[in-house]
MIKOLZA-749140 format. One line per 10 residues: for each residue z, x, y of C-alpha. Coordinates in Angstrom, 3 decimals. Layout:
BEGIN
Z/X/Y | ...
//
This chain:
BEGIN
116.846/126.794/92.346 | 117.376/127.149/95.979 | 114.627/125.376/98.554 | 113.987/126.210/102.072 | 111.865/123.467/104.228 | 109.689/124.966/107.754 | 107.600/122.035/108.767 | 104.973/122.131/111.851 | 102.980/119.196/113.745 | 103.350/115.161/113.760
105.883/112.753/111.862 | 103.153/112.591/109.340 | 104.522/115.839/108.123 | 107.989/115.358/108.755 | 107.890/112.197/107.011 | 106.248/113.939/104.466 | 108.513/116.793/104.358 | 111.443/114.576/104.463 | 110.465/112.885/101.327 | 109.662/116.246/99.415
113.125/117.618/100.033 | 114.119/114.229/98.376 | 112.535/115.147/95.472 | 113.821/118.431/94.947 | 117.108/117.148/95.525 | 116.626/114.727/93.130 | 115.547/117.474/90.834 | 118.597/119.273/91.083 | 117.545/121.850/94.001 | 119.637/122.853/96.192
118.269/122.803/99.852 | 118.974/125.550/102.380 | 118.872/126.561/106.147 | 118.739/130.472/105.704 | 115.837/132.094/104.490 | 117.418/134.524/102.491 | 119.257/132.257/100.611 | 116.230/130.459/99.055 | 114.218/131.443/95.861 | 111.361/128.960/97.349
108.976/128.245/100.866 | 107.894/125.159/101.723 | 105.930/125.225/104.851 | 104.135/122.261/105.549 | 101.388/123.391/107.977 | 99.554/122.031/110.966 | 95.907/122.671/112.618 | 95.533/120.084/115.141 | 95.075/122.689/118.097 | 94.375/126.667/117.624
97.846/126.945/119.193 | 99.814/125.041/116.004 | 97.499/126.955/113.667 | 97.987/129.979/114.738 | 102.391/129.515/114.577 | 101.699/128.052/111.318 | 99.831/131.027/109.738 | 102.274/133.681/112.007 | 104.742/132.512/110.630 | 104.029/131.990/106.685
102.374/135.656/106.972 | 106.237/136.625/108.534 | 108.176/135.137/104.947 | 105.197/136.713/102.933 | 106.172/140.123/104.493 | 110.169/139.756/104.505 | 110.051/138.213/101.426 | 107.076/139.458/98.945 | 109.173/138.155/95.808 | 109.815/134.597/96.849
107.218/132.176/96.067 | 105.752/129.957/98.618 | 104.254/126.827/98.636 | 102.002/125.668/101.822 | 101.378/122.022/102.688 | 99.709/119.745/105.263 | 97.084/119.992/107.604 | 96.350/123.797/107.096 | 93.667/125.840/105.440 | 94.344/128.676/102.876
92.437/131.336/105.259 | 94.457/134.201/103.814 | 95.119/135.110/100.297 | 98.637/135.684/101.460 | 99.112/132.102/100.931 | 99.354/130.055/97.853 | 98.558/126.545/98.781 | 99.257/122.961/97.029 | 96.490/120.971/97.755 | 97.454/117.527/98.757
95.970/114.452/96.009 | 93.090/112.750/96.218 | 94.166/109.330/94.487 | 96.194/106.827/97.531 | 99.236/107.415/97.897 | 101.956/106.571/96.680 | 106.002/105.527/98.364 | 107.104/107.794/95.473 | 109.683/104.853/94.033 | 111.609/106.763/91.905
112.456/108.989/94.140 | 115.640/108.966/96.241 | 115.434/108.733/100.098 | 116.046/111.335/102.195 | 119.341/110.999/104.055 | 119.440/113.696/105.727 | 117.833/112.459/109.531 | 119.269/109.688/111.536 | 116.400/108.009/111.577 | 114.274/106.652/108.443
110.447/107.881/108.470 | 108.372/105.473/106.371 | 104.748/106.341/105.533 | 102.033/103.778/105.038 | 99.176/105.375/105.642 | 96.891/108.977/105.414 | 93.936/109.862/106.335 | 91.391/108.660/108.866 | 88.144/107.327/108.743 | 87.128/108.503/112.604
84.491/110.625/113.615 | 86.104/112.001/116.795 | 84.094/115.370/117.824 | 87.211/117.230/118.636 | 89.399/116.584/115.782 | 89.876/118.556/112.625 | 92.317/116.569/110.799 | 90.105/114.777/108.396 | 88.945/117.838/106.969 | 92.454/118.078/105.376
93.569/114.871/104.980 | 90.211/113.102/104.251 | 89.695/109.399/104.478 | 92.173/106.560/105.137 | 94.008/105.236/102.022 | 97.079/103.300/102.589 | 100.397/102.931/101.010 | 100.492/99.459/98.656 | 101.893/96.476/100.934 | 104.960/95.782/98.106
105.658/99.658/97.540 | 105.839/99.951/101.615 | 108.530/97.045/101.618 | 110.246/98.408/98.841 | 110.667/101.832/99.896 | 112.189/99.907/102.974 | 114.928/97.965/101.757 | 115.982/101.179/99.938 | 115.891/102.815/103.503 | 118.022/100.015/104.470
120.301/99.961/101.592 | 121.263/103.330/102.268 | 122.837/102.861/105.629 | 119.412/103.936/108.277 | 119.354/101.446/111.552 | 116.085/102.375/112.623 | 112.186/103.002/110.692 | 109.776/105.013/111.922 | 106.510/103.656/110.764 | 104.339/106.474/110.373
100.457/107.272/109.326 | 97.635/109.536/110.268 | 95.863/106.242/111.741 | 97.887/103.272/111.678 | 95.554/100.826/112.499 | 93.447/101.395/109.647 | 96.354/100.287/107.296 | 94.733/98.372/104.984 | 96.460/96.812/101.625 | 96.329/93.648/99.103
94.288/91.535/102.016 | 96.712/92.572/105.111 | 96.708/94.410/108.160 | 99.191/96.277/109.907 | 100.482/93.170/112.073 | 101.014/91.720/109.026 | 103.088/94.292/107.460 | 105.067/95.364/110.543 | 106.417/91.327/110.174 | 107.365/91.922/106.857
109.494/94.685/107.774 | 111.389/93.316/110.732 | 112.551/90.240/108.764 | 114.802/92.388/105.948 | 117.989/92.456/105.762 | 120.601/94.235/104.894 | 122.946/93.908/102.057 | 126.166/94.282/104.735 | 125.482/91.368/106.604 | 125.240/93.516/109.497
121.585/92.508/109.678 | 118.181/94.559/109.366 | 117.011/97.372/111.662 | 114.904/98.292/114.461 | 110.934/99.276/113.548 | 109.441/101.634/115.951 | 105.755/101.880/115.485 | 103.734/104.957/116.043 | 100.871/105.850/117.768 | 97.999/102.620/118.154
94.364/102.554/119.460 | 93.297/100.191/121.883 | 91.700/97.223/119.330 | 92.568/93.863/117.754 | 94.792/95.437/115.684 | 96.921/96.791/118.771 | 96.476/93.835/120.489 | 98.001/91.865/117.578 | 101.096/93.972/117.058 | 101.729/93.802/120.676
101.810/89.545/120.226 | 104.725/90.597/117.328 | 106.615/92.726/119.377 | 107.181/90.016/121.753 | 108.479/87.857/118.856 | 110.388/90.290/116.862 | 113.195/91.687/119.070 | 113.753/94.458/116.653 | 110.702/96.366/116.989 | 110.974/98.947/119.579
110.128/98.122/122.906 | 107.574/101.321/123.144 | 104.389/101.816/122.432 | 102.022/104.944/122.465 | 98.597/104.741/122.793 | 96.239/107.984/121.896 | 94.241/107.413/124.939 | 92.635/111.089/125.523 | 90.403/110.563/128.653 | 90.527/108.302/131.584
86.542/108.764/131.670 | 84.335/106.537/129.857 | 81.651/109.411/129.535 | 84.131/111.979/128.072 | 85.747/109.017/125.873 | 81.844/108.591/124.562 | 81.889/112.575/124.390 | 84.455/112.553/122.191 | 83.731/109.831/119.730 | 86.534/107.233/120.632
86.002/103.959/119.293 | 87.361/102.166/122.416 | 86.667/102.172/126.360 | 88.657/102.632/129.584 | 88.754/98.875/129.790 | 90.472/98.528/126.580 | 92.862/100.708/127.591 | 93.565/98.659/130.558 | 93.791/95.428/128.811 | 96.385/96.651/125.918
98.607/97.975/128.850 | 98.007/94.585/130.708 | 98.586/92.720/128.044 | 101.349/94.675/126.537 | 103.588/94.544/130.095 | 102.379/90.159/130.692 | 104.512/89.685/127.181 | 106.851/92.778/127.665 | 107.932/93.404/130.769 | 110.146/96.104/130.124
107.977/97.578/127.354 | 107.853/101.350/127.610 | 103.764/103.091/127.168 | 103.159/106.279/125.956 | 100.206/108.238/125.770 | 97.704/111.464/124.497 | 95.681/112.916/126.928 | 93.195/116.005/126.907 | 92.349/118.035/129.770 | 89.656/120.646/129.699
87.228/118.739/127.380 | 84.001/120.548/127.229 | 81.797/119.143/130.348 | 85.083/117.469/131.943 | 84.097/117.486/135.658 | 87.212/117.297/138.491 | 85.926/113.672/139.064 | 86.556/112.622/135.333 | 90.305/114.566/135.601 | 90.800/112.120/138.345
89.755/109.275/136.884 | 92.249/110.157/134.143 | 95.262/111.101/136.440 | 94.291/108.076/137.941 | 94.343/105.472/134.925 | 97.607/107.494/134.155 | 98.860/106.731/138.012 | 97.675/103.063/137.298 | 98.929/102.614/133.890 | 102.479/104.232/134.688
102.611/105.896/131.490 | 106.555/106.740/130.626 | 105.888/109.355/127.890 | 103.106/111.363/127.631 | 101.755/113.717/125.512 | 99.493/115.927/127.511 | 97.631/119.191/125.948 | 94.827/121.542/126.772 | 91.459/120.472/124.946 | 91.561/123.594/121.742
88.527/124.120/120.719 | 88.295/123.723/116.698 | 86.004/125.184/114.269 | 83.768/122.857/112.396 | 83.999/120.278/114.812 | 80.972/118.529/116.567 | 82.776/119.669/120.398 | 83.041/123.385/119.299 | 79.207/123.376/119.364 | 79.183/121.394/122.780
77.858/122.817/125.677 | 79.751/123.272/129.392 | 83.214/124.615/127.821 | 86.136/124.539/130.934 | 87.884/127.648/131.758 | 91.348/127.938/130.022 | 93.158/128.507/133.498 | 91.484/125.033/134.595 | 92.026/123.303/131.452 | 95.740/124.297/132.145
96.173/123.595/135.435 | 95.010/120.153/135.324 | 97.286/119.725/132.126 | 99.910/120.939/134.261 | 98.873/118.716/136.863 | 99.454/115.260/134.530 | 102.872/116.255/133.236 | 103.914/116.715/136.531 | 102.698/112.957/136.941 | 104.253/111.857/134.041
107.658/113.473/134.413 | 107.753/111.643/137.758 | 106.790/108.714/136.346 | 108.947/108.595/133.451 | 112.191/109.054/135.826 | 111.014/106.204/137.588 | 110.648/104.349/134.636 | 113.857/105.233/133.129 | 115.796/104.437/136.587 | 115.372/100.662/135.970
117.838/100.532/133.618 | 120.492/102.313/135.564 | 123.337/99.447/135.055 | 121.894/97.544/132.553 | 122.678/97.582/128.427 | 120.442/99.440/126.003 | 120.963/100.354/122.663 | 120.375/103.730/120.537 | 120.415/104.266/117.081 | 123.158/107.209/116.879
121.752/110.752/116.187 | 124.413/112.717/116.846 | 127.678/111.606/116.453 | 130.170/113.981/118.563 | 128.026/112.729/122.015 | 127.005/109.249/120.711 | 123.619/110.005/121.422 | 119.997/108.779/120.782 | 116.746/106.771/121.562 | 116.759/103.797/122.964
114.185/100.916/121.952 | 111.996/102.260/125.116 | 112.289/105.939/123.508 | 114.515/107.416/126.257 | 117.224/109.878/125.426 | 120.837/108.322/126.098 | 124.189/109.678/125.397 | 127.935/108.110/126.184 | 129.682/111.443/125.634 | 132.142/110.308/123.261
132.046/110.002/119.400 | 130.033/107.703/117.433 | 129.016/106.859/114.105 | 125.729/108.051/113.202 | 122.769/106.156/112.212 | 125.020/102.817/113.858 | 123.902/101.252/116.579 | 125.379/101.946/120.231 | 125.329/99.672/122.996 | 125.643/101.810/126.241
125.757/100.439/129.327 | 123.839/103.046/131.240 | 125.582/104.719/134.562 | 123.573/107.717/135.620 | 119.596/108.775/135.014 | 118.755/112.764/135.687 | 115.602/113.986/136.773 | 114.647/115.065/133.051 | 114.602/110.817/132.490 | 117.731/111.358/129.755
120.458/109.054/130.435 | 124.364/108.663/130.513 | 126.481/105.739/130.483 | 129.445/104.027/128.684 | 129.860/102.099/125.623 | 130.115/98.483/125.579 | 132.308/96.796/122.997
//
């Protein structure tokens, strides 16, 4: 039997993806790039915005009408709106690391799920009407799953989740489990690997990890924080269960023990009732903050949610143009950001071995334009920084 993966959205679904490919593998399927090669779909789905729905369906209604014979299974975060598609639901019991299956090996990079779910009532977001409330991953089955990572040769783990601060299991927190997982080793003697956390809300729980990070030198030295608005009414709007101050005292207290720590971010633009004044209160905690990655989209207006029914919508050209307006902020910013390093060492976890190129702990693209080995880790002593923030440099022995 011959498998083809397509997977939309977050490193939720990657991770899961990842991990599902593992499993056919481990059932004696053979994976495969080209479509016409494969006697099986599986498209793992995403709804988050109108925009990622709409690809998702496009595209499964595009193999349904090359290939009427195949069968096709549809995961994640994506209804089954058309009888065209033939759609696993995803279980209702927690979830499981799936032990007894081998890890992927394909990806650089390890992606380790803890968590699903979320427990939020944010009025613009659809995805716990797929993925339902938070359940997390069992504390031991999380650590088991990775040493096996680590067994099998990966240098960095991406912790991933739906909501990572509401990991919950056997009487501890995420802080608790994140220290768990910096202090394995591996079997080589070479030593663990790095952890890089995923996205965090402003709370004790953030506030926590951020203590860790400054102890644990292995856990990447970046941190992204889903902060949507820069306006406390539109943050109240929306549901968030944290303020603009907050906000301003993770970053502060993230760059007192961090210095060099690197801050991501969400943010909307276009919510429904967003005045110019509350745009420029967010460009302005953005200018403030110095965000060095940032994930900036157009508010998309989702059916079923409590902001679909809201009143005031913004005009799609204004809800753009402000959008537009922040990444040009946070491109400038993030070349800023990444100049500080020009001359000093930083390290990547090797994706692709013919440039010896990667992420470094601050999640900024670096290559040394020679060969590497992948999934090792590169020290590169970093020479030149373009405009796009990706950097160049040379190894150091």
């Amino acid at each position: 039997m011959k498998v083809c993966f397509e997977t939309f959205g977050c490193r939720l679904n990657r991770a899961e993806a990842l991990d599902r490919e593992a499993e056919c593998i481990a059932r004696g399927w053979e994976v495969v790039e080209n479509h016409a090669d494969a006697d099986v779909f599986i498209v793992r789905g995403c709804s988050v915005t109108a925009r990622a729905q709409r690809d998702s369906e496009r595209f499964i209604e595009h193999l349904k009408r090359k290939y009427p014979m195949k069968k096709l299974i549809v995961e994640g975060c994506l209804k089954a709106t058309n009888t065209l598609f033939s759609r696993k639901m995803l279980p209702d019991a927690p979830p499981t690391a799936n032990l007894g299956v081998p890890v992927p090996t394909r990806t650089a990079r390890a992606y380790l799920k803890i968590q699903d779910g979320c427990s939020g009532n944010c009025t613009f977001c659809i995805v716990p009407q797929f993925r339902g409330k938070s359940r997390s991953v069992p504390f031991e089955d999380v650590i088991d799953r990775a040493k096996r990572f680590i067994e099998s040769g990966y240098r960095e783990i991406v912790v991933t989740g739906c909501n990572l601060s509401l990991y919950a299991s056997e009487g501890k927190k995420l802080p608790d489990l994140l220290d768990a997982l910096s202090t394995l080793d591996s079997p080589d003697g070479i030593g663990g690997c790095r952890i890089r956390i995923g996205s965090l809300s402003p709370g004790e729980c953030a506030l926590e990890t951020v203590s860790l990070m400054s102890e644990r030198k292995n856990i990447c030295r970046f941190l992204h924080i889903p902060v949507q608005s820069g306006s406390p009414r539109v943050l109240a709007a929306m549901r968030r269960d944290y303020t603009v101050k907050d906000v301003e005292h993770l970053a502060e207290r993230a760059k007192k023990l961090i210095p060099q720590i690197a801050l991501g971010c969400d943010m909307m633009t276009g919510f429904p009732g967003e005045t110019e004044m509350e745009f420029l209160a967010t460009k302005g905690l953005m200018k403030r903050i110095g965000f060095s990655n940032a994930h900036i989209f157009p508010y998309s207006k989702r059916p079923g949610t409590v902001a679909a029914g809201l009143p005031e919508s913004i005009s799609e050209s204004v809800s753009h143009a402000r959008a537009h307006a922040l990444a040009d902020l946070s491109m400038e910013t993030r070349y800023n950001f990444a100049r500080k390093f020009l001359g000093k060492i930083v390290e990547i976890v090797v994706e692709d071995a013919e440039s010896c190129s990667g992420w470094t702990s601050e999640y900024l693209p670096c290559r040394a334009n020679i060969p590497g080995i992948r999934k090792s880790i590169a020290k590169i002593v970093v020479t030149k920084v373009h405009h796009d923030a990706s950097m160049e440099g040379l190894i150091r022995h």
